[in-house]
C-alpha positions in Angstrom: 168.3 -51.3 31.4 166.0 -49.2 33.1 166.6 -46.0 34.5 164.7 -45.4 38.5 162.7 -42.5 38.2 164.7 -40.4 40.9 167.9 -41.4 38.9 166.6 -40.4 36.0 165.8 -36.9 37.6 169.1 -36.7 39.1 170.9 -37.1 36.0 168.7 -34.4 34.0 169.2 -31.7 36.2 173.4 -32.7 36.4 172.7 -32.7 32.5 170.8 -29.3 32.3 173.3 -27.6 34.9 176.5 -28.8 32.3 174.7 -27.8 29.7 173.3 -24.3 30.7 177.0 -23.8 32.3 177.9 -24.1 28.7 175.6 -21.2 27.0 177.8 -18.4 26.9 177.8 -18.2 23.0 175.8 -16.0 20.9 172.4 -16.9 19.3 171.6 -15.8 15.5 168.7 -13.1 16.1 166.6 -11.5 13.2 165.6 -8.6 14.5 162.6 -6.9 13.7 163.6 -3.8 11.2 161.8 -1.1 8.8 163.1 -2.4 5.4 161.7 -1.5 2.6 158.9 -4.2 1.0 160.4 -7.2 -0.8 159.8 -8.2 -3.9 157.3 -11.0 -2.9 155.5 -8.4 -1.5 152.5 -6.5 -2.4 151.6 -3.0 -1.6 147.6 -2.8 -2.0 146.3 1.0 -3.2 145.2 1.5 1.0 149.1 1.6 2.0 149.7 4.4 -0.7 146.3 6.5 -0.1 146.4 6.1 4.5 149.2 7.8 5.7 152.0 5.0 7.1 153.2 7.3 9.9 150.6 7.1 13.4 151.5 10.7 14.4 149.3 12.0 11.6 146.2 9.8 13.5 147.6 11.0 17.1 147.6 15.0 15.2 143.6 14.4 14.3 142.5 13.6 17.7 145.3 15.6 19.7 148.6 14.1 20.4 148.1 15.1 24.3 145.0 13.5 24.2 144.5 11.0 27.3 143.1 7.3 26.2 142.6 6.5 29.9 142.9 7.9 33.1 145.1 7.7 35.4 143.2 5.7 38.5 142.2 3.1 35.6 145.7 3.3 33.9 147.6 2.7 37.9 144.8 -0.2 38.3 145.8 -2.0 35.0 149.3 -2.0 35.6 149.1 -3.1 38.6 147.3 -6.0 37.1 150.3 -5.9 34.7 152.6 -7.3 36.8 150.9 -9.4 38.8 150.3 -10.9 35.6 153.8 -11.0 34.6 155.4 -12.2 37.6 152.6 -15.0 38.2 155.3 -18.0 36.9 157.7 -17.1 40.0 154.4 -17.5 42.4 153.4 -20.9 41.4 154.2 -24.1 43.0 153.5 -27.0 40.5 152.0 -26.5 36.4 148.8 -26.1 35.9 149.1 -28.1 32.6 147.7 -31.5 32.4 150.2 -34.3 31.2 147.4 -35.7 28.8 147.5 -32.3 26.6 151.2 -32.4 26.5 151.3 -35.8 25.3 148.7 -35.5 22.9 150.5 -33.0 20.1 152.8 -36.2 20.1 150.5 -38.9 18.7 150.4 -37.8 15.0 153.1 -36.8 12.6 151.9 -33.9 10.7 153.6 -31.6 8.1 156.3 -30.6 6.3 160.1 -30.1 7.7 161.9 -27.5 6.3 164.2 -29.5 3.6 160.1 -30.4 2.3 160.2 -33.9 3.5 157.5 -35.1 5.7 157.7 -35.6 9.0 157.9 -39.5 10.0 156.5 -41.4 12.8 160.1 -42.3 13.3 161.5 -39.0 14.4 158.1 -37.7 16.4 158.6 -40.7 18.4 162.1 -39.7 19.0 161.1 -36.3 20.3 158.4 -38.1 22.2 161.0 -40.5 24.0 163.3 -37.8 24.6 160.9 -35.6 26.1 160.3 -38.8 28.6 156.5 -37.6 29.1 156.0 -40.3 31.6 157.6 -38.6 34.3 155.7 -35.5 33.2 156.1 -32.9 35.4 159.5 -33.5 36.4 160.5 -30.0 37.8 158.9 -27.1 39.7 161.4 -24.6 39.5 161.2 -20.6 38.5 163.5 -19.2 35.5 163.9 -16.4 33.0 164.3 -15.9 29.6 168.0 -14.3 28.8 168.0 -13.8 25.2 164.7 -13.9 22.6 163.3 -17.4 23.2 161.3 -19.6 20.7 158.0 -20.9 22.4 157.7 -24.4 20.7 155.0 -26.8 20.3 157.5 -29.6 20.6 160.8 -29.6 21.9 162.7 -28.8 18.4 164.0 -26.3 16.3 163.0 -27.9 13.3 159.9 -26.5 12.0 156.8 -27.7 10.6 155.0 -26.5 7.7 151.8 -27.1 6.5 153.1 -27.8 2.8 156.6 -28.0 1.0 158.1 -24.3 1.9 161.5 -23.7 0.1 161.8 -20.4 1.5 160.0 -20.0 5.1 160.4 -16.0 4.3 158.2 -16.4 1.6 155.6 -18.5 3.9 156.6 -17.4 7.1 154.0 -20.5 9.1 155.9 -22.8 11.1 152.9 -24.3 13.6 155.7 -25.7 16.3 155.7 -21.5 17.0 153.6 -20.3 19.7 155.3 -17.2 20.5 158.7 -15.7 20.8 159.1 -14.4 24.5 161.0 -11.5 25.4 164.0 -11.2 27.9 163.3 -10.6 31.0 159.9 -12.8 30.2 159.3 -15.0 34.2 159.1 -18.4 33.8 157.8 -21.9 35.9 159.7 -24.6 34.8 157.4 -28.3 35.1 159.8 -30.5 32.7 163.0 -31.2 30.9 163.8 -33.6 27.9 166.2 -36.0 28.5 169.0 -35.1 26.8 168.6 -31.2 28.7 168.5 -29.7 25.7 164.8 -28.4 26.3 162.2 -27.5 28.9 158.5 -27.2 29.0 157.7 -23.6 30.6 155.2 -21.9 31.5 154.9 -18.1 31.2 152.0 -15.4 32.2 150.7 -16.5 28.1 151.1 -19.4 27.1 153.3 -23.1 27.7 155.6 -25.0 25.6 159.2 -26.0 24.8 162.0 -23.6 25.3 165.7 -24.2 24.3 167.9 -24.5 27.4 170.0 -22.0 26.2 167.3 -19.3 26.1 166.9 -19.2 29.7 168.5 -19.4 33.7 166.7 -20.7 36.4 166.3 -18.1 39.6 166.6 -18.3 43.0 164.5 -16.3 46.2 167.9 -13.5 46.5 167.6 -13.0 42.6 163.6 -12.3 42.8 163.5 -10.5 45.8 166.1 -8.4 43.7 164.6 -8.4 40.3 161.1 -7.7 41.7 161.9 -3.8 42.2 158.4 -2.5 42.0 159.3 0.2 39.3 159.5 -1.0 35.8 160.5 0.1 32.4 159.3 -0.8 29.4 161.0 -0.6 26.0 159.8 1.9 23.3 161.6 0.7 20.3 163.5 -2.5 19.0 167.3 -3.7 18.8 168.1 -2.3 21.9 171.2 -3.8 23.0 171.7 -5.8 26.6 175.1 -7.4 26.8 174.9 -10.6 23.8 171.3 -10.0 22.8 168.8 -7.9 21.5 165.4 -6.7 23.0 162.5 -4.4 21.6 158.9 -3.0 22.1 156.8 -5.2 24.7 160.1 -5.8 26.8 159.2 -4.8 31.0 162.0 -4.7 33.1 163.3 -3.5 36.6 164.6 -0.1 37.1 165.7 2.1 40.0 165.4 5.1 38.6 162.7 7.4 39.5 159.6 9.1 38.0 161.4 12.0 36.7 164.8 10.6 35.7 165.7 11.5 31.5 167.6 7.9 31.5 166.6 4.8 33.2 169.0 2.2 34.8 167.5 -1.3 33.6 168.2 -4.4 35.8 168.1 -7.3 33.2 168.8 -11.2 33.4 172.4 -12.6 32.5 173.5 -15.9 33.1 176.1 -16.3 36.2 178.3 -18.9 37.8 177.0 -22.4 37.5 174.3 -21.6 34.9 171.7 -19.3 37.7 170.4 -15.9 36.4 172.2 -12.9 38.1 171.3 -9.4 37.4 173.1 -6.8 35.0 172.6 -3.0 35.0 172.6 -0.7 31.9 171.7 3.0 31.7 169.3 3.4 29.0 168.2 7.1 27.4 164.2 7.9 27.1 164.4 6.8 23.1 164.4 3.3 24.1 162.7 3.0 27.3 160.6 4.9 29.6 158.9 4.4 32.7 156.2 1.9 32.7 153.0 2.9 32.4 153.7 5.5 30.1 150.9 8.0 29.9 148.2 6.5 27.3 148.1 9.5 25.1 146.9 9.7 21.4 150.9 10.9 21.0 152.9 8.2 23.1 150.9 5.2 21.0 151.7 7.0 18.3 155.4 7.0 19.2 155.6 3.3 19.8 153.3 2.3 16.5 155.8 3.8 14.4 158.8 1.5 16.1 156.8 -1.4 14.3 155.6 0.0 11.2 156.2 -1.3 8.1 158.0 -4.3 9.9 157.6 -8.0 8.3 155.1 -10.5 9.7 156.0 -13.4 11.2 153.8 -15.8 12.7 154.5 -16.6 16.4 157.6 -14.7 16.4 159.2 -16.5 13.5 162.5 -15.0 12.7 162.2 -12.1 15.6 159.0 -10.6 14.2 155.4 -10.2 14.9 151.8 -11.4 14.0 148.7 -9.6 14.4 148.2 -10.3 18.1 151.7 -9.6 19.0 151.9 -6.3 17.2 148.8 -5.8 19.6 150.0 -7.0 22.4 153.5 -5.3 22.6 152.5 -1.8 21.4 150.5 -1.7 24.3 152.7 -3.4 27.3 154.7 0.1 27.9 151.0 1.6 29.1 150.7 -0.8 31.3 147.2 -2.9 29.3 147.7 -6.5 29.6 146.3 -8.4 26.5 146.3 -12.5 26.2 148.6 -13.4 23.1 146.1 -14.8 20.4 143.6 -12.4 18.4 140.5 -14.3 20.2 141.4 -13.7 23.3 142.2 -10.1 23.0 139.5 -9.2 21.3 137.5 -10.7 23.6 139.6 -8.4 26.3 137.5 -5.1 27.4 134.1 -3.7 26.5 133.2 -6.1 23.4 130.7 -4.4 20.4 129.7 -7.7 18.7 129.5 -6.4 14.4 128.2 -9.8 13.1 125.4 -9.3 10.6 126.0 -6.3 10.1 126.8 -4.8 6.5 130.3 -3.5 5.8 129.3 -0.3 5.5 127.1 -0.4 9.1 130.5 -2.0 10.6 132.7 1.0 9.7 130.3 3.1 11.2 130.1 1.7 14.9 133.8 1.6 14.4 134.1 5.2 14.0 131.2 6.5 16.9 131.7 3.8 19.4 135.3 3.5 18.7 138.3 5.1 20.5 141.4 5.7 18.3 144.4 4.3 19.2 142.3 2.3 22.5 139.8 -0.3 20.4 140.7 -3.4 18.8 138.6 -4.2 15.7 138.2 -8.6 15.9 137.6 -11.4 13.3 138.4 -14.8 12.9 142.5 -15.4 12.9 143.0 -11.6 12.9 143.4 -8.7 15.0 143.9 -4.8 14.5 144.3 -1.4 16.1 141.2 1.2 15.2 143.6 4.8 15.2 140.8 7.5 13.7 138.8 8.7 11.2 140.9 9.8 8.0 139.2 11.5 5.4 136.1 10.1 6.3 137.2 5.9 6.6 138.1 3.8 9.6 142.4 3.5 9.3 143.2 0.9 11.1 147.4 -0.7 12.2 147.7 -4.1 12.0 150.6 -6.5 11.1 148.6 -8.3 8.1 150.0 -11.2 5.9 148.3 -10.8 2.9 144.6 -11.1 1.5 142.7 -13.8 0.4 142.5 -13.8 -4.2 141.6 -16.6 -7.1 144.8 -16.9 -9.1 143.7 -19.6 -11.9 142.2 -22.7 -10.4 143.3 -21.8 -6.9 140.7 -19.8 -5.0 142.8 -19.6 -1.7 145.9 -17.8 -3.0 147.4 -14.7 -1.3 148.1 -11.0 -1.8 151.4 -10.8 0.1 150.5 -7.7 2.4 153.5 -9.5 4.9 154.3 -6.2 7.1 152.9 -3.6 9.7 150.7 -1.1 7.5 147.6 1.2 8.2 144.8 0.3 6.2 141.1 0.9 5.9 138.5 -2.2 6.7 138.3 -2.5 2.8 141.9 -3.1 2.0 142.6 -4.4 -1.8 139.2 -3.7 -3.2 141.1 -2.8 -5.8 141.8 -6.0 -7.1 140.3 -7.6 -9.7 140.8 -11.4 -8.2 139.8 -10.7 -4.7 138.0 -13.7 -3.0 134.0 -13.0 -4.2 134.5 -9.4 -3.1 135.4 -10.1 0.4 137.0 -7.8 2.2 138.4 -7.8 5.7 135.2 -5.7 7.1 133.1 -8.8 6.0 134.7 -10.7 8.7 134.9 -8.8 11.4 133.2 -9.3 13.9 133.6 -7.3 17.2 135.0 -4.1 18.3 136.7 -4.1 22.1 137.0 -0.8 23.6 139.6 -1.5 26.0 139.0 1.7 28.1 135.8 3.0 29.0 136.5 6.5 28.9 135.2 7.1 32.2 137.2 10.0 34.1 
């Protein structure tokens, strides 16, 4: 039998409001931690010789130092949150049903018990995400709790080869990103089961679990958009039934020179709508958004991340290169996209291609502003924070480096954590790809200030 199309919408939202009704229970998190190094891990001779703590970087340059001032700083905050809030403003998605469609025509990959995926179950996801009546909503929501950004609408993952432990090989491509709460959202679409809906956010689309978020009304914006924000300094901070950490912005009504903030964050209420929860939070997890941009305060919120494992688009709570980028820099109020391209692509760009390695570390370190210049390649991204002893030291969340082990000239050297490095990291090594370090790639340096005031 088929279903009519206004039917069929009727009995998805009746589905999603039972269903969200229903999310009261606690999700799994793996929250982001400074643990020591596992044993899978490698520790390349850069990590022992650069100092793994920012404040000695902020203490060459002057931890009071300003990175920006404050007439730029105000400007890009303000386009901060309009950036931010952008999802609540829209009135239909601005992604094409043809591209959503499209990541459905071809199985590809590995699930995690190392079978392939079949055509059998992607046609499943692709009849339950009922694409013809793509977009089916045009609503505004918020994520509650740590949301998975998915390429399609499951949790199962896909790898590119057999991965018996996903910790080990931490790559599942269905992960875009993992959004934060608090994150605003456009909803376009729901599967039709109600299990999952296609969102849009201020970075990026894709499939978020129904649990994960609550859809708003005009009374709970008008309330939530205070005009003073907050933005968290460190991670595992606790809001009610879930964790948040660095590159979390919400509300607050507290003023400029209040020692404790009170933080309006998303819950979900009666019949499955977002209502607004308070909670008094001290200056060592939040401060008052933007927070001066001094050498000392990136410093401070570097060191929440360091050492912290990688995890490609958020797998398992942590961060890849681009997000360690982009969070460490939210509570100052820069906007950067979410992939390495993009951001480096974001601010006064130094193009380094053809250069030598050695003429690349030097436009680095005289046209380059520690702790406010991203150094760019192909796939990867990283924070420039001084001169040390003469080298460029650079913080970036790196998985490992490219080395011939036998026959297999695309093995790795499990970095797999936050570290400060040179350009040159594991030259050291004996096996290293033809002697190519990370400085061969690069390609650009983005100053993303420039320095006038």
């Amino acid at each position: 039998m088929t279903i009519p199309r206004m039917c069929l919408r009727t009995l998805v939202t009746l589905c999603c409001l039972v269903l969200l009704a229903a999310c009261g229970g606690k999700k799994t998190l793996y929250p982001p931690q400074r643990i020591p190094p596992a044993s899978w891990m490698n520790t390349p001779e850069d990590v022992r010789v650069f100092p793994q703590d920012m404040n000695v970087y902020a203490g060459i340059i002057g931890r009071d130092k300003l990175l920006m001032g404050a007439a730029e700083q105000r400007r890009r905050d303000t386009e901060f949150n309009r950036l931010f809030f952008a999802p609540w403003d829209m009135v239909s998605t601005s992604v094409r049903r043809a591209d959503v469609v499209s990541v459905f025509r071809r199985p590809r990959g590995y699930k995690a018990d190392g079978s392939v995926w079949t055509h059998g179950e992607w046609n499943q996801m692709e009849a339950n995400a009922h694409l013809s009546d793509f977009p089916s909503q045009r609503k505004q929501a918020i994520v509650l709790r740590a949301a998975d950004l998915r390429e399609l609408p499951t949790h199962e993952p896909r790898f590119a080869k057999p991965t018996p432990d996903s910790r080990v090989d931490p790559f599942d491509y269905f992960q875009y990103s993992l959004l934060p709460p608090g994150t605003p959202l456009f909803v376009a679409h729901a599967t039709a089961d109600g299990l999952w809906f296609y969102v849009e956010c201020a970075v990026a689309s894709g499939w978020v679990y129904a649990c994960d978020i609550a859809p708003v009304d005009a009374d709970f914006k008008r309330a939530y958009k205070t005009g003073a924000y907050a933005a968290l300094v460190r991670d595992n901070v606790r809001l009610a039934d879930t964790l948040a950490g660095v590159g979390a912005i919400f509300p607050t009504t507290s003023g400029e020179n209040s020692r404790s903030l009170r933080i309006l964050y998303p819950v979900r209420g009666a019949g499955g709508m977002a209502r607004i929860d308070e909670i008094v939070l001290g200056d060592e997890d939040a401060a008052l958004k933007p927070l001066p941009f001094t050498a000392g305060n990136a410093a401070r919120v570097g060191n929440a991340m360091m050492s912290q494992h990688y995890g490609w688009g958020g797998m398992f709570g942590n961060r890849d290169c681009s997000a360690l980028i982009r969070d460490i820099l939210a509570p100052f109020g820069i906007w950067l996209p979410r992939n390495s391209s993009a951001q480096a692509r974001r601010g006064i760009v130094h193009p380094l291609g053809g250069m030598s390695v050695k003429e690349k570390e030097h436009a680095v370190l005289t046209r380059g502003t520690p702790f406010a210049s991203l150094v760019g390649m192909k796939g990867h991204i990283m924070l420039y924070v001084g001169k040390y002893k003469g080298r460029a030291a650079v913080f970036h969340n790196v998985w490992g480096l490219r080395v011939v082990e036998g026959s297999d000239d695309n093995a790795r050297f499990v970095i797999g954590r936050a570290v400060v490095t040179s350009l040159t990291p594991g030259m050291e090594l004996g096996n290293l790809y033809r002697d190519v370090t990370l400085a061969d790639r690069v390609g650009t340096l983005t100053n993303l200030t420039d320095n006038a005031y």
